[in-house]
Each structure stands twice: as structure tokens, then as C-alpha cells.
C-alpha positions as CSV (number, residue, x, y, z in Angstrom):
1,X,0.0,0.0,0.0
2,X,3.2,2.0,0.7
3,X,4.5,1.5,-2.6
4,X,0.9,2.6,-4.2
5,X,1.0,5.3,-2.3
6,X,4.4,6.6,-2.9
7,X,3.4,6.3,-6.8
8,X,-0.1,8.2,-6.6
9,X,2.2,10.9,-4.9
10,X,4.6,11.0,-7.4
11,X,1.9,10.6,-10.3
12,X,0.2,14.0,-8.8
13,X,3.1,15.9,-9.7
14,X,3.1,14.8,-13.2
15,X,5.9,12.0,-13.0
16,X,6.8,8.9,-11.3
17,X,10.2,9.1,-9.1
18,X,11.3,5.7,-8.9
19,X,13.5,6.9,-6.1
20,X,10.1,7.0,-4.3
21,X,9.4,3.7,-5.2
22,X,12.4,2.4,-3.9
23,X,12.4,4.3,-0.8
24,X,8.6,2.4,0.2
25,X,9.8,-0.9,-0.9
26,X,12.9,-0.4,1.5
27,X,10.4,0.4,4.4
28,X,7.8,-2.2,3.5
29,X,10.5,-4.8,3.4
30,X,11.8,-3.3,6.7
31,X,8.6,-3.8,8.5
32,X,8.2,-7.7,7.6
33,X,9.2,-9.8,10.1
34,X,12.9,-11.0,9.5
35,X,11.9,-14.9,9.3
36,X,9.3,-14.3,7.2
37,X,9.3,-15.5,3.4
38,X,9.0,-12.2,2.0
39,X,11.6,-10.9,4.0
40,X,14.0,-13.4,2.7
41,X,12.6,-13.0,-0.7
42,X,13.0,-9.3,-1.0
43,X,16.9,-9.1,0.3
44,X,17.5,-7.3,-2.7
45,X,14.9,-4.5,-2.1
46,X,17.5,-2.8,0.4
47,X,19.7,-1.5,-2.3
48,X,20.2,2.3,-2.7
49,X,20.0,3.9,-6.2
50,X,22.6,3.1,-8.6
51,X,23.5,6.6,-9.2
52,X,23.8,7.1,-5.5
53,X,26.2,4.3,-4.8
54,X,28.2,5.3,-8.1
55,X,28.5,9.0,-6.9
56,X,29.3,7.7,-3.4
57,X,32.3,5.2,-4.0
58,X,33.4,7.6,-7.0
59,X,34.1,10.4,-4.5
60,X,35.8,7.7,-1.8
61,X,39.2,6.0,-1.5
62,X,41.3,4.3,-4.4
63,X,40.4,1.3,-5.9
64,X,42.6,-1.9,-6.3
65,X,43.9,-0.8,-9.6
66,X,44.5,2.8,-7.9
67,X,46.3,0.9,-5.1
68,X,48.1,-1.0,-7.8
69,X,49.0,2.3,-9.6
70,X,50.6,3.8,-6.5
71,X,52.8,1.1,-5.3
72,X,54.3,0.3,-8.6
73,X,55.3,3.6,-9.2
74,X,56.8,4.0,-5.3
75,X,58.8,0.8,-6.1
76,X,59.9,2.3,-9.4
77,X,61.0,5.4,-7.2
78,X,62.7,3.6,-4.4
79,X,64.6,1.4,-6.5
80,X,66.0,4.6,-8.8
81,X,66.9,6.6,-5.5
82,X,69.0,3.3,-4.7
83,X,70.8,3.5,-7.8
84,X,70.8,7.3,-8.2
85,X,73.1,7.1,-5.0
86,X,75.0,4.3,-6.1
87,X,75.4,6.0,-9.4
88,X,76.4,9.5,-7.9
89,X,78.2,9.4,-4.9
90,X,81.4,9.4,-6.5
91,X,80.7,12.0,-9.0
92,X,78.7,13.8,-5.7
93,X,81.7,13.9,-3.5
94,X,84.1,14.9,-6.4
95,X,82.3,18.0,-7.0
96,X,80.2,18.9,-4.4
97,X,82.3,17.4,-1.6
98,X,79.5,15.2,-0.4
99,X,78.2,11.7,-1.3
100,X,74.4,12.2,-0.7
101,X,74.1,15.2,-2.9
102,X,71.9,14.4,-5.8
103,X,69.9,11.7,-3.1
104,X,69.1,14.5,-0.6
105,X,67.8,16.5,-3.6
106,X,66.1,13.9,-5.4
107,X,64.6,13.5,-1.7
108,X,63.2,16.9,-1.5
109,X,61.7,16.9,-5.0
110,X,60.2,13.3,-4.2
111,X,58.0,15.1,-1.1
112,X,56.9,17.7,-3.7
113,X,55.9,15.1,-6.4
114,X,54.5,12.8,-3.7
115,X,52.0,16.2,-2.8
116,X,51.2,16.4,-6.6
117,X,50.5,13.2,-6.6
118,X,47.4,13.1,-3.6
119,X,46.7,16.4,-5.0
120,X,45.4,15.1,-8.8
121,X,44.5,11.7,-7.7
122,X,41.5,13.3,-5.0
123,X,40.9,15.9,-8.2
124,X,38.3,15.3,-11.1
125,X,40.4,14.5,-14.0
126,X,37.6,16.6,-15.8
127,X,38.9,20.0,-13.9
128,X,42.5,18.7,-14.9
129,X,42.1,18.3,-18.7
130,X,39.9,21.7,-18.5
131,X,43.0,23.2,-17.0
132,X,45.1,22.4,-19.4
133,X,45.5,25.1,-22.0
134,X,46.0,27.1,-19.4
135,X,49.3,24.8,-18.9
136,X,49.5,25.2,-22.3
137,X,50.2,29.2,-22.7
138,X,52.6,28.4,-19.7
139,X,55.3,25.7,-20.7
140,X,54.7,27.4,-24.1
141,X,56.4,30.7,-22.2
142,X,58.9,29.4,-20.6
143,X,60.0,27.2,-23.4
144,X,60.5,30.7,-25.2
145,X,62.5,31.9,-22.3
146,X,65.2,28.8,-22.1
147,X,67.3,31.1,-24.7
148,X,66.9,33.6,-22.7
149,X,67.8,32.8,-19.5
150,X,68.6,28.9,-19.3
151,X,71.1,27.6,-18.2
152,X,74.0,26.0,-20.7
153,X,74.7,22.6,-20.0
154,X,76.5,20.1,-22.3
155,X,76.0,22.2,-25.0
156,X,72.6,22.9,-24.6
157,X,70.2,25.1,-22.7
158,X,67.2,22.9,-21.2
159,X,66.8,24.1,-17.7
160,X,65.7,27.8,-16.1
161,X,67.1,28.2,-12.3
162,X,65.0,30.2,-10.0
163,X,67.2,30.5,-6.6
164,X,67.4,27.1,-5.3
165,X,65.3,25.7,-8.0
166,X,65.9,24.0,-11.2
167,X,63.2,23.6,-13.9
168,X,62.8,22.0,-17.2
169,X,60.1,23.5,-19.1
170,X,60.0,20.9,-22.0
171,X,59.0,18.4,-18.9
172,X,55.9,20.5,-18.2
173,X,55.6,20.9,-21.7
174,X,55.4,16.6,-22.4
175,X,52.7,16.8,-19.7
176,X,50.1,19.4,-20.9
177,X,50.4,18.9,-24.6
178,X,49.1,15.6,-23.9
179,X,46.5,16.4,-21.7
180,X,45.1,19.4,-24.4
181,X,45.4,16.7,-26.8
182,X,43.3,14.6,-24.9
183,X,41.1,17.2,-23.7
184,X,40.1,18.5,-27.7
185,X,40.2,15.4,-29.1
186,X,37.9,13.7,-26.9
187,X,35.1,16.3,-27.3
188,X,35.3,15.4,-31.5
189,X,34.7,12.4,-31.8
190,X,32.2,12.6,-35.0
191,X,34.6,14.9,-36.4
192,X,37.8,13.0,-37.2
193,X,37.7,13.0,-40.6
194,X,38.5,17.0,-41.4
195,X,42.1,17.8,-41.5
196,X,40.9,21.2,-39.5
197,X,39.5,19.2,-36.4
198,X,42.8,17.2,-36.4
199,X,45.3,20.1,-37.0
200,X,43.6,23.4,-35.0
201,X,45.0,23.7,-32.8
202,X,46.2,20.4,-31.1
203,X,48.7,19.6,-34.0
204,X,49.4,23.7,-34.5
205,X,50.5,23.9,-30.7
206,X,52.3,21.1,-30.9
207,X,54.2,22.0,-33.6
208,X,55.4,25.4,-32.0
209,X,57.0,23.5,-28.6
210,X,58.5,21.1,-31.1
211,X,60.4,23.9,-32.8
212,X,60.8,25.8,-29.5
213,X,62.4,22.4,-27.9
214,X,64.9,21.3,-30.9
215,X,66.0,24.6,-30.3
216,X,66.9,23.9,-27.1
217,X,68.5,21.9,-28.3
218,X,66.9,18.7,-27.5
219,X,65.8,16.1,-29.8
220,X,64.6,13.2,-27.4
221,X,62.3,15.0,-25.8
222,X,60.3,16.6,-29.1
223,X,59.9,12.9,-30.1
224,X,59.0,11.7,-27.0
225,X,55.7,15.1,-27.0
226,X,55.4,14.0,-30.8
227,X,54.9,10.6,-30.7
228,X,52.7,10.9,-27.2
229,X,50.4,13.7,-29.3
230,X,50.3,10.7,-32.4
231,X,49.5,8.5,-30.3
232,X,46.4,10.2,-28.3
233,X,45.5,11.4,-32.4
234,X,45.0,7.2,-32.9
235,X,43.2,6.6,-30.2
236,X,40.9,9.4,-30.6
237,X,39.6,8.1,-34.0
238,X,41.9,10.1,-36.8
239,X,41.8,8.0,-40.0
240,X,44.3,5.8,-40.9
241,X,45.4,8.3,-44.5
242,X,45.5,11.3,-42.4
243,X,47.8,9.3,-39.6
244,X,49.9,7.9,-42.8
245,X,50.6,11.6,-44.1
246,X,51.0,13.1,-40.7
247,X,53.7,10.0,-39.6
248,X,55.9,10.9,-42.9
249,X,55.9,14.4,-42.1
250,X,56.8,13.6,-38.8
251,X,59.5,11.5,-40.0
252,X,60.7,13.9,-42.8
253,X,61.0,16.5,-39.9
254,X,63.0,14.6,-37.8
255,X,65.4,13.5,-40.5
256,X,66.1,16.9,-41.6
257,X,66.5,18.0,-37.7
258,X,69.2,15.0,-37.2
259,X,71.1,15.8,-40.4
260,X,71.5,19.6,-40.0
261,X,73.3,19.0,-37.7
262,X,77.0,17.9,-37.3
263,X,76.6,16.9,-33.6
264,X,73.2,15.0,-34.1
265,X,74.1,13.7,-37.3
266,X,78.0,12.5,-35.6
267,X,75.5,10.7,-33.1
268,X,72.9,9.2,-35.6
269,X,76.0,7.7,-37.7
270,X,78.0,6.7,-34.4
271,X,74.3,5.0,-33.4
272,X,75.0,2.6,-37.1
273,X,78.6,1.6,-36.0
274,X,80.0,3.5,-32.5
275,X,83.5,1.1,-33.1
276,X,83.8,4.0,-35.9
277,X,84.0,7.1,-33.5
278,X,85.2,4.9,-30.1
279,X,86.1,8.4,-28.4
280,X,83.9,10.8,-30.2
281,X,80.3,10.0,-30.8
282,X,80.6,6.1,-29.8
283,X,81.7,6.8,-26.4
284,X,78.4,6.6,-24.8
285,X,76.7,3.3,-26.3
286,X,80.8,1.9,-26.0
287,X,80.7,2.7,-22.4
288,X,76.5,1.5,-22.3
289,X,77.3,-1.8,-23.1
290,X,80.5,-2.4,-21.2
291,X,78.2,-1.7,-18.2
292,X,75.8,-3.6,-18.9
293,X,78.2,-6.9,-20.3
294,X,79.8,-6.6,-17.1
295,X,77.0,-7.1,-15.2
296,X,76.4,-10.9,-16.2
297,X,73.3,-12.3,-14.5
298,X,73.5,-11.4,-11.0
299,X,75.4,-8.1,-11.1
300,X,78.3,-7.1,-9.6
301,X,76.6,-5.9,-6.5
302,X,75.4,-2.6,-5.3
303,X,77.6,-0.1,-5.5
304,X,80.5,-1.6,-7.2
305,X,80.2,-0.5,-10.6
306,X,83.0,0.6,-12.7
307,X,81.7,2.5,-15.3
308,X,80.2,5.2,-12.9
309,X,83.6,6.4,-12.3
310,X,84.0,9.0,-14.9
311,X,83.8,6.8,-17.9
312,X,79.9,6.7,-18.8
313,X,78.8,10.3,-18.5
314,X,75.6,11.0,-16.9
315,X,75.3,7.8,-15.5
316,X,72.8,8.8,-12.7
317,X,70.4,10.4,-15.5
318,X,70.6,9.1,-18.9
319,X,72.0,5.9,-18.4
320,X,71.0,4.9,-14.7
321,X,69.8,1.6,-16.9
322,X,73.2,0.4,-17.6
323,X,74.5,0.9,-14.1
324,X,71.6,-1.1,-12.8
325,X,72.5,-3.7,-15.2
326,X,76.1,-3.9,-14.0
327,X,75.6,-3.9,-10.4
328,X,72.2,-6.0,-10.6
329,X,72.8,-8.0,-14.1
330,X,70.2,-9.5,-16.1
331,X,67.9,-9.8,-12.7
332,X,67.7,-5.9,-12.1
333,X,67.4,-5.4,-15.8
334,X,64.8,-7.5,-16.0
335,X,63.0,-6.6,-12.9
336,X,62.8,-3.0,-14.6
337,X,60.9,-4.0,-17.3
338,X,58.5,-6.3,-15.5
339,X,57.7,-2.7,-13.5
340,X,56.9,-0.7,-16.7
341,X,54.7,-3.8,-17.9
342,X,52.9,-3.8,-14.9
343,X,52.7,-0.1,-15.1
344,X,51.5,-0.4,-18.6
345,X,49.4,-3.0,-17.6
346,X,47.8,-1.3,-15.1
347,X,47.2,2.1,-17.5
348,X,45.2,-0.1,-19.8
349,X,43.4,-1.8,-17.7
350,X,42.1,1.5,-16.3
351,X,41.4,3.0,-19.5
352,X,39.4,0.1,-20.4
353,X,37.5,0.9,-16.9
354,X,37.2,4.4,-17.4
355,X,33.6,5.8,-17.6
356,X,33.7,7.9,-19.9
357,X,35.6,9.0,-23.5
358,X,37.8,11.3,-21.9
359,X,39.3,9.0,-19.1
360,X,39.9,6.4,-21.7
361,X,42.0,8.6,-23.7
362,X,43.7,10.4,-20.5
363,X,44.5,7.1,-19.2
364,X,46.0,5.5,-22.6
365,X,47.5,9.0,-23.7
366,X,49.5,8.7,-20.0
367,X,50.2,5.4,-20.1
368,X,51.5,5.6,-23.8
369,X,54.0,8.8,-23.1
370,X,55.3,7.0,-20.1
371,X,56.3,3.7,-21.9
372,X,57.6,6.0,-24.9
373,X,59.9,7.5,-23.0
374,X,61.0,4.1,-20.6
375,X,61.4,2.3,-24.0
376,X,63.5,5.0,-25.8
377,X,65.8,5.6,-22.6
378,X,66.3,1.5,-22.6
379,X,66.6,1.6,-26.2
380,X,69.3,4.3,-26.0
381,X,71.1,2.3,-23.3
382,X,70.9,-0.8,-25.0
383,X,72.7,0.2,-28.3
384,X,69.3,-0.6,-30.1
385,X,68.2,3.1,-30.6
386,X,70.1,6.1,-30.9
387,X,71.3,8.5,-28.1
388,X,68.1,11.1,-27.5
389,X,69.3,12.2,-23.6
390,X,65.9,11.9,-21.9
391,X,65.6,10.2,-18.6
392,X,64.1,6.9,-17.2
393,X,60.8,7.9,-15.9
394,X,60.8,7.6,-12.0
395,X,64.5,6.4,-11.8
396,X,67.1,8.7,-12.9
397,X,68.1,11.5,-11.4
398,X,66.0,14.6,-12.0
399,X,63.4,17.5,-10.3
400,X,61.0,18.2,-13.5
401,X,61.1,14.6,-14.3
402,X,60.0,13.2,-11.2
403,X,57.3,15.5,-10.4
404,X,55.7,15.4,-13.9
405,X,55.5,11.7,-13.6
406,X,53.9,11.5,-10.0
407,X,51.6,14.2,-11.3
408,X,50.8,11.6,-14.4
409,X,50.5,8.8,-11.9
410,X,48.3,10.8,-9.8
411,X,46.4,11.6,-12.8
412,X,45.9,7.9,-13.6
413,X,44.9,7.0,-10.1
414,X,41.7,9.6,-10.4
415,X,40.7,8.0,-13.4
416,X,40.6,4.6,-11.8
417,X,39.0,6.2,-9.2
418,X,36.1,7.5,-11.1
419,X,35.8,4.1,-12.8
420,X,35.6,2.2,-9.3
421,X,32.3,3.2,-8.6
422,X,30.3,3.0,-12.0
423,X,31.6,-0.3,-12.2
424,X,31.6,-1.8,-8.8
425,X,27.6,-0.8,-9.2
426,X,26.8,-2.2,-12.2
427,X,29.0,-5.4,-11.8
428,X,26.9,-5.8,-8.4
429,X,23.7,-5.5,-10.4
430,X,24.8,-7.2,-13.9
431,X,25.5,-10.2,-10.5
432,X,22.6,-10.2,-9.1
433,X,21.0,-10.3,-12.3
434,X,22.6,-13.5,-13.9
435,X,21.8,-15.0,-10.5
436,X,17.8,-14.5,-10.9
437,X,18.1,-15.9,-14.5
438,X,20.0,-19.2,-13.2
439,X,17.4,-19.3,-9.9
440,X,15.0,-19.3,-12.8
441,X,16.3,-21.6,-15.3
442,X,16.5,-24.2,-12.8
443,X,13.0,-24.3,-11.8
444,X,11.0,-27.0,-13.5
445,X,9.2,-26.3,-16.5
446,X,5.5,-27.4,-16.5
447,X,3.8,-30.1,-18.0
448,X,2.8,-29.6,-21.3
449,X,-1.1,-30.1,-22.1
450,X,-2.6,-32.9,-23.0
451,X,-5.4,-33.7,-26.0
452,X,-8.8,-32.9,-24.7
453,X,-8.1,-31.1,-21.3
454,X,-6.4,-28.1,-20.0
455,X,-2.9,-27.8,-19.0
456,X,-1.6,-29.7,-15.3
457,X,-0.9,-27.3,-12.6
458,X,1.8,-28.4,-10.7
């Protein structure tokens, strides 16, 4: 009667709520006696509306997969501050008189990356992407101040100092092209198929911090922000013949970046045969690989690396890979990429949870500029790519890196946040569902009627 009444209340106002439905089944079920068959029979009447419990565990803790998120990449982080300081204390006490240099600062920059990190995985990915040509105008602007006033290292200016601090603008800049890539292409998804949709302004923006990077100059990371903005402009939907013409382009551009020149070009060459140029622009992958041949299976054991001592250069940044493959051999190798599958793993399997199109695409256009940049580094290392001078993501040494990649982490956990919810509710009721239907199917069927008479009632 409850129920009845509920729905001539709702009727009188010109619709039926069927949150007042469900509200007077809950208290009709409530006021049967426990024991009772209808009380057993209507267990299911207590649940709360779907689109309360979605909202409910969306705004709550992390999920498993958030869970899973965090403590690989803490893992990842603790294992590189290991080797950072294994890598660096000689180079640390050489120059700056003390061993635990680069670890202190790595340190400091860890607490400010671990605060980015809660920060954007408790905030609504959709504020973040909305954000984010504002993020735009601003690595755009101080990419067109590195000439200015960087700072000149190695040959090249990639960094701008402010007192005590040291930032890399093409680091920000990786970060928020992606996420305005993801943020534009995700709202156009019926409108793929004109070259305007795919090049204003995504491709137009990325194009100017391309140019404004090389001139830097720094080559690994423009292909690192180009192939991360390719590869959110796949996902999104962009035909295959617009994706064949952009990819030439892309490559034609890179070619005539390398072999303009003479120090990329001595690299690119020295990448085809480094015996060639064993003290010129062989030295690194030389150095790489007797690191990492030394290391055997096991390692030498922490710390006692060789190569750290002045013969690979920037062995705590760019090729932290190869001193964990000497001191840990093919186990710590190994165990490195087993972390950026599961990290990977982890990134897709969010993206696939994701509730809507724009998680999906955040959480793939994350997960692919992450692995980009682990697989070139490795690559690099490895001899089987050619020297770019980009980082390992959460290992080696560096402020800007680490930070932007707990803030991508971050990211990732508040998309597997959002999906937590939407699923846990409808996997509960999809459940309960298939359930009814096999209660059902087992019942017995009854007996077909006979000539002459009426059907048996059991």
C-alpha cells in the first residue's frame, strides 16, 4: 500500500520518481518480520540507487587498480633513489664534496611530487584536462624563455634556475600537450575526418614547442611530445590516411632535424657503427654496453660499478639503466621492465575501466607517453636506438622529471577512481542479475497439455 501510495504521490506531480518507489519498498520490506518468506525473498529490495552508490564510492578511497598504480610507481621510485646514489656518490663527492648530494635532492623533490600526486588523484580528472591550455600558454612561455635565460649545459640550454630551484620546461611541456590533446580530441569524436578538427589547434600547438624544444637543443624530448600527441590522435579516431601523411611528415622533420646538424648527425652515424668514433660519438653506447656486459646475470653488487667512475657520463640520469645492469645483471634489468609492464598493464586496464571517453583517452595518452619515453631511454642504453638524452621515468636523477611523472601517476589514479564506482555498481547489479536468471532456469518447466483437457498445474 506504501508503494501505491508513494506512486499516486509521485503521479500527482506529473511524474513517477522511482526513487520513491524504492524508498517504500525499502520500508515495507523493513517492517516484515525477518523470518518471514517475503523478507527473505526481498533481500534485494535494500539497495540504494545506482547513481547514488556510483557517486558515493566515485568520491571515496582508491580502488585496487588505484592501489596497484601507486605502489608500482613508489617501487619504481625507491629502486631509482638506490641506484641514483649508487650511481652518484662518486661523482657527488668529487664536485660537491658530499656523497648524498643528488639523493638529498632527489629527496626533496620526491615530497613535492609525492604532494602532486594526492593532489590530482582526490581531483576530477575533468577540472584537470579543462586546466590544461591554461598549462599550455605556460610551458609554451617558458620554453621561449630557455634562450633567454637557461642555463647552458653540455652544450645545450634545457633548464631555467630560480634561486634554489631548477626547472625544465619541456618536462611540463610533455605533460600538458598531452593532456590538451586529450582534452580537444575527446570532445570530436564525430569529427575525425576533417584535417581542420585534427590540426587546429592540437597539432598547431604542438608543432610550435617542437620547434621551441629542438631549439633547445633537445631532440629526445620533441619525439618523446610527438609521438605521445600521435598517439592520443589514434586513439581518438583520426583515419588511418591522415595518420599515414601526418607519420611521414613527422619522420621527414626529424630527419632533416638530425642531419643539419653535425653533432646529431655525428650521433645518428655513431648510433649505425660506435667502433667507428670509439672516443667521439661512440663513447656513450661503447661505455652503455660495457656496463651492462659486465653485469652478467646477477650483477656485480650494489655499488661496485666501474663504469660510474667518470667513464659513462651521466650515468645517474641518462643511463641509470646500464648501471643497474652492471651492479644488478640481467635480474635488475629484468625486474625494470617487469615494472613498466605492470605499469602499462595497469594504464590499460584503467582506460578500459574508465567511464567515460575522456578517461579512456587520458589514461592510454598517459600510459602511452610514459612507456615511450622508458622504451627509448632503454633503447638508448641498449645500443638498439640512438642516443636522445631523456631520462628513465621515475629512476634517474632529475626534479621536473620526477614530479611530472607523480603528477601523471596521480592523474591515472583519479581516473581509476572515477571508474571504481560506475563499475563496482553495475558489476553488483549485472551479478545479481545473472543469478535470478539461473534461480530461474532451474526451476521445473511445466507439463505440457494434454489432447482434450487443460494444461496440469503443478
Amino acid at each position: 500500500m506504501g508503494e501505491q501510495a508513494a506512486a499516486r504521490k509521485a503521479g500527482s506531480r506529473g511524474k513517477q520518481d522511482p526513487r520513491a518507489l524504492v524508498e517504500a519498498r525499502r520500508r515495507r520490506a523493513e517492517s516484515v518480520p525477518a523470518r518471514s518468506p517475503l523478507a527473505r525473498a526481498g533481500k534485494n529490495l535494500h539497495a540504494v540507487p545506482v547513481e547514488r552508490v556510483t557517486a558515493r564510492r566515485a568520491a571515496g578511497g582508491l580502488t585496487r587498480n588505484g592501489y596497484a598504480i601507486l605502489g608500482v610507481s613508489l617501487i619504481m621510485f625507491l629502486f631509482g633513489m638506490v641506484m641514483i646514489f649508487s650511481a652518484s656518490s662518486g661523482l657527488a663527492l668529487h664536485t660537491y664534496g658530499s656523497s648524498y648530494y643528488f639523493l638529498l635532492r632527489q629527496s626533496v623533490w620526491f615530497a613535492v611530487g609525492l604532494v602532486a600526486l594526492a593532489a590530482l588523484a582526490y581531483t576530477d580528472y575533468h577540472r584537470v584536462a579543462e586546466f590544461s591550455p591554461v598549462l599550455v600558454v605556460i610551458s609554451l612561455a617558458a620554453l621561449a624563455a630557455v634562450p633567454f635565460f637557461g642555463t647552458e649545459a653540455f652544450g645545450s640550454k634545457r633548464s631555467i634556475i630560480v634561486g634554489p630551484i631548477v626547472v625544465q620546461p619541456s618536462e611540463i611541456a610533455k605533460m600538458a600537450l598531452v593532456l590538451f590533446a586529450v582534452y580537444i580530441y575527446s570532445r570530436r569524436e564525430d569529427r575525425m575526418d576533417s584535417w581542420r578538427e585534427v590540426i587546429m589547434p592540437v597539432l598547431l600547438v604542438t608543432a610550435i614547442a617542437c620547434l621551441l624544444i629542438i631549439a633547445e637543443p633537445d631532440l629526445g624530448t620533441m619525439l618523446v611530445v610527438a609521438i605521445s600527441v600521435f598517439a592520443v590522435l589514434f586513439l581518438a579516431g583520426a583515419p588511418l590516411r591522415k595518420l599515414a601523411v601526418l607519420a611521414t611528415l613527422g619522420c621527414g622533420a626529424t630527419a632533416v632535424f638530425i642531419f643539419t646538424s653535425a653533432y646529431r648527425k655525428a650521433r645518428f652515424l655513431a648510433f649505425l657503427d660506435p667502433w667507428s668514433a670509439p672516443r667521439e660519438g661512440g663513447f656513450h653506447i661503447i661505455q652503455s654496453m660495457i656496463a651492462l656486459g659486465s653485469g652478467n646475470i646477477s650483477g656485480l653488487g650494489l655499488g661496485m660499478s666501474r663504469q660510474k667512475f667518470f667513464y659513462l657520463p651521466n650515468a645517474h640520469t641518462d643511463f641509470i639503466f646500464s648501471i643497474i645492469g652492471e651492479e644488478a645483471g640481467l635480474i635488475g634489468t629484468l625486474s625494470v621492465l617487469a615494472l613498466f609492464s605492470a605499469f602499462i598493464y595497469l594504464g590499460v586496464r584503467t582506460a578500459r575501466g574508465a567511464p567515460d571517453r575522456l578517461g579512456r583517452l587520458l589514461a592510454m595518452g598517459i600510459t602511452c607517453m610514459l612507456g615511450v619515453q622508458a622504451l627509448i631511454n632503454m633503447g638508448a642504453a641498449t645500443g638498439v636506438l640512438p642516443i636522445t638524452g631523456i631520462t628513465l621515468p621515475f629512476f634517474s636523477y632529475g626534479g621536473s622529471s620526477l614530479v611530472i611523472c607523480m603528477c601523471l601517476a596521480g592523474i591515472l589514479i583519479n581516473v581509476s577512481r572515477r571508474e571504481g564506482g560506475a563499475n563496482a555498481s553495475y558489476d553488483g547489479r549485472k551479478e545479481r542479475e545473472r543469478g535470478d536468471m539461473r534461480r530461474r532456469n532451474r526451476r521445473p518447466s511445466p507439463s505440457p497439455a494434454r489432447p482434450g483437457g487443460g494444461a496440469r498445474i503443478a
